[in-house]
C-alpha positions in Angstrom: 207.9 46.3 128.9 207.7 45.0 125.5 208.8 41.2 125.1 209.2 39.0 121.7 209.0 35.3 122.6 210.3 33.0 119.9 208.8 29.5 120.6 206.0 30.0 122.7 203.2 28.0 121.3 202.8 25.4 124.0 204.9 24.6 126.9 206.8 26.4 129.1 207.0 29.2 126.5 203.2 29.3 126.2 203.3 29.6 130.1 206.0 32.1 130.1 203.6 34.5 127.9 200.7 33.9 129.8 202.4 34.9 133.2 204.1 38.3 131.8 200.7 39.0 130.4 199.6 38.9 133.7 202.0 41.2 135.2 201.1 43.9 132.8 204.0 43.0 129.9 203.1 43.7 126.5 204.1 39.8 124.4 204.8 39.7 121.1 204.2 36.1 121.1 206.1 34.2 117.9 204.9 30.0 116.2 206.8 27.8 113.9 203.5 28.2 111.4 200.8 30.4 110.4 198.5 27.7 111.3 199.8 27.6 115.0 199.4 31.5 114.8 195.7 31.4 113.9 195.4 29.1 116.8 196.5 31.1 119.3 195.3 34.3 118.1 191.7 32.8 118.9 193.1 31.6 122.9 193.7 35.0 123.3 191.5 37.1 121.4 190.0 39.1 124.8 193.6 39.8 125.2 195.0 43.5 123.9 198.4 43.6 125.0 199.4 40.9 123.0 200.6 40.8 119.2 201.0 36.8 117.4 202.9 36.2 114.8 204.8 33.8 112.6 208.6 33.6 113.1 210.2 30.5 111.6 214.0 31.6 113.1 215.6 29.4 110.4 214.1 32.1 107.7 215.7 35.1 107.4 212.3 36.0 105.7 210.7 36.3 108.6 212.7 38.3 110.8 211.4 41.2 109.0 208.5 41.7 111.2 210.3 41.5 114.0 213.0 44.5 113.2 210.7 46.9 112.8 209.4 46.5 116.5 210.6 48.4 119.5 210.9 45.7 122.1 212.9 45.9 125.5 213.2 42.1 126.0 213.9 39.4 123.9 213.5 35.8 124.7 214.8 33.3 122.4 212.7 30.1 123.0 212.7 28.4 119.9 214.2 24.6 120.0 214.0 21.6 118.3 215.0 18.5 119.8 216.3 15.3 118.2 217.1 11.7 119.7 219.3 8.8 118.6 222.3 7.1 118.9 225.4 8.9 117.2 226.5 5.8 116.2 223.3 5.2 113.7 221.9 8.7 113.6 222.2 10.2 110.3 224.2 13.5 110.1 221.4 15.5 108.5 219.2 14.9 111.2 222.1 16.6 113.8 222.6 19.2 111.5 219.0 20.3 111.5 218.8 20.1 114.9 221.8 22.6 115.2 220.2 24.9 112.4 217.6 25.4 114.6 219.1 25.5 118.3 222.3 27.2 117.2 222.6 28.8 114.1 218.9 29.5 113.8 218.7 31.3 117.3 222.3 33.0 116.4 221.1 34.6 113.5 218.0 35.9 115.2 219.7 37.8 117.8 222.4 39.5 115.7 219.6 40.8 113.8 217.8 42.0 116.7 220.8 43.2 118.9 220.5 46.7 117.2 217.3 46.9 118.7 218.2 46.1 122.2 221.1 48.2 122.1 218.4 51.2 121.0 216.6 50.4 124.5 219.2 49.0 126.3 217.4 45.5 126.7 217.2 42.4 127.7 218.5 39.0 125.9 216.9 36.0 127.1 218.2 32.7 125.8 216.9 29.3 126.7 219.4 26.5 126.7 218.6 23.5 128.9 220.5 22.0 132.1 221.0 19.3 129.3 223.5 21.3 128.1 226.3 20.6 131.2 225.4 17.0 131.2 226.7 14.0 128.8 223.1 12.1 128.4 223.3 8.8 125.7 221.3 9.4 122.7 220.5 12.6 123.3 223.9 13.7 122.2 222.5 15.7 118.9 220.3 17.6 121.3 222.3 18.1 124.5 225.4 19.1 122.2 223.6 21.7 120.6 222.4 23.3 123.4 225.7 22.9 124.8 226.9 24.6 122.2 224.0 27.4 122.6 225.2 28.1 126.0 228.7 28.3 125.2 227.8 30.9 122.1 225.4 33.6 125.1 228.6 33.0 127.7 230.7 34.5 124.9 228.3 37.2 123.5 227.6 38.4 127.3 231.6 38.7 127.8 231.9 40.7 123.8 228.6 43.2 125.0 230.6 44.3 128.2 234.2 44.5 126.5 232.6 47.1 123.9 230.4 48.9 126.6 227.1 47.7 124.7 224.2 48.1 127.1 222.8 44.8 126.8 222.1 42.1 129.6 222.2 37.8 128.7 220.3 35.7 130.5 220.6 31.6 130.3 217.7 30.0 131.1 218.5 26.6 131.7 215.4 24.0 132.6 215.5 20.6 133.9 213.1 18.0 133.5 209.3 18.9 132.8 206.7 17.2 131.2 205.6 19.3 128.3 205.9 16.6 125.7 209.0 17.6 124.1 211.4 15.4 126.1 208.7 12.1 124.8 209.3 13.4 121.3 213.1 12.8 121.5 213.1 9.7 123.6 210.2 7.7 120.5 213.0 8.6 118.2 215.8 6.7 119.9 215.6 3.6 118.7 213.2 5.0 115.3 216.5 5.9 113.7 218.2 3.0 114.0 218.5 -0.3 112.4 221.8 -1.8 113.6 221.2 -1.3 116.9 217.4 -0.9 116.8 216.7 -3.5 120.2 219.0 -2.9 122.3 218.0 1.1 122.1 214.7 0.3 122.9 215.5 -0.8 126.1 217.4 2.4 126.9 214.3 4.5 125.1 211.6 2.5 127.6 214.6 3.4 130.8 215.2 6.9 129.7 211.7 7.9 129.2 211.1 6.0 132.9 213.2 8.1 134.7 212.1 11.3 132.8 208.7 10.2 133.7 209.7 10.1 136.9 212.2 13.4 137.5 209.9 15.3 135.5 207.5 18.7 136.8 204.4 18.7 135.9 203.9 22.2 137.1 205.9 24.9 135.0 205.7 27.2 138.1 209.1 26.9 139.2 210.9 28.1 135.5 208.6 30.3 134.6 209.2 32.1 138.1 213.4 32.0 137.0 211.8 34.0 133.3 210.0 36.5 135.6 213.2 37.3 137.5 215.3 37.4 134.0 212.9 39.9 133.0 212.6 42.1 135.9 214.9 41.7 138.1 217.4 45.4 138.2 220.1 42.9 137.8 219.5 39.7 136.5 221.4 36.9 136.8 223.5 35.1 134.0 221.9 31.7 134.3 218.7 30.4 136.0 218.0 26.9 136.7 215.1 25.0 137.7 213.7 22.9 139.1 215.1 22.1 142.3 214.9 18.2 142.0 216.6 18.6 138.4 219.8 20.6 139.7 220.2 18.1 142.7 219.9 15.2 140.4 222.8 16.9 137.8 225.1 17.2 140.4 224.8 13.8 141.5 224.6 12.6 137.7 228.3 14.6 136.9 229.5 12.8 140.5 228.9 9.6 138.8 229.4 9.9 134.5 230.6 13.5 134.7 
């Protein structure tokens, strides 16, 4: 099959290209920059099946090389993640956050739902398990991808009530070290003035228990991406990892 993957420079989404690759996919493998392009271009420069690109999804711009491909999967990867308290954090900052996660990854797949309709394809969203649980100041991100989930749920029930051939797929991960969750939890308490001491406590407890919750092995998610892709009837959300979904449920028990 042919797959785009927004947001796939490092990470799981990196992984996620790596491991279709593998399995004989052709990737059309998307970065936030040129610069990030030119960087992976030269990873995988003994690789054929595999076409890298710049696709900022917050640019209309650049969707242009991406409609003119025939692809049979898309998976939206792209995120941005933001952390603070609401109380202090200023509203620009959310709404960039939700330019990205929401409206950004929104606008990308109406313009590429023509496409997938013309092969009868797959859409791919990742969200987060984030997204189900109330998490303090992370609310800009979780909300969004809240929000994210919410938005596929709907667009999966429109496709089948107008007999569009097209499958959605939430992809919802839990905790892994990739970096990204440390990039969120530094800006707790960066944002903030009022309450700037008191957050830092919470920052140093949040990133402990991420620290210790999180995967260091992407196995287990990018096995859920594998089955999204392949499977004759994918499901309409994958979660992993194990340790993640056990410790939700126990979370919502508690502060749900």
């Amino acid at each position: 099959m042919h797959i785009l993957i927004t947001g796939a420079t490092s990470g799981i989404g990196y992984r996620v290209a790596e491991a279709l690759l593998e399995r004989g996919h052709f990737v059309y493998l998307t970065t936030h920059t040129e610069k990030e392009s030119q960087n992976l271009r030269e990873k995988f420069k003994e690789e054929k099946a595999i076409s890298i690109f710049k696709l900022d999804i917050t640019n209309p711009k650049d969707y242009e090389k991406a409609s003119t491909l025939s692809i049979d999967v898309l998976i939206c990867h792209a995120s941005l993640g933001v952390g603070g308290s609401l109380i202090d954090l200023d509203v620009t900052k959310i709404k960039e956050n939700y330019d990205v996660n929401v409206f950004g990854n929104l606008s990308f797949i109406q313009k590429m739902i023509p496409i997938l309709l013309a092969r009868k394809g797959r859409l791919i969203v990742t969200s987060s398990i984030a997204s189900i649980i109330p998490i303090p100041f992370l609310g800009s991100y979780t909300s969004t991808k809240a929000s994210l989930s919410m938005l596929m749920k709907v667009l999966r029930m429109e496709l089948k009530l107008l007999e569009k051939p097209i499958s959605v797929s939430l992809i919802e991960p839990g905790i892994y070290n990739t970096g990204f969750n440390d990039v969120m939890l530094d800006e707790i308490a960066f944002y903030s003035k009022q309450h700037k001491k008191k957050l830092t406590k919470f920052q140093r407890l949040e990133k402990q228990i991420f620290k210790m919750m999180g995967k260091d092995s992407y196995k287990s998610i990018v096995k859920k991406f594998i089955k999204a892709v392949e499977a004759s009837h994918p499901r309409k959300v994958y979660r992993a990892p194990f340790t993640s979904r056990i410790f939700t449920k126990i979370y919502l028990l508690l502060f749900g």
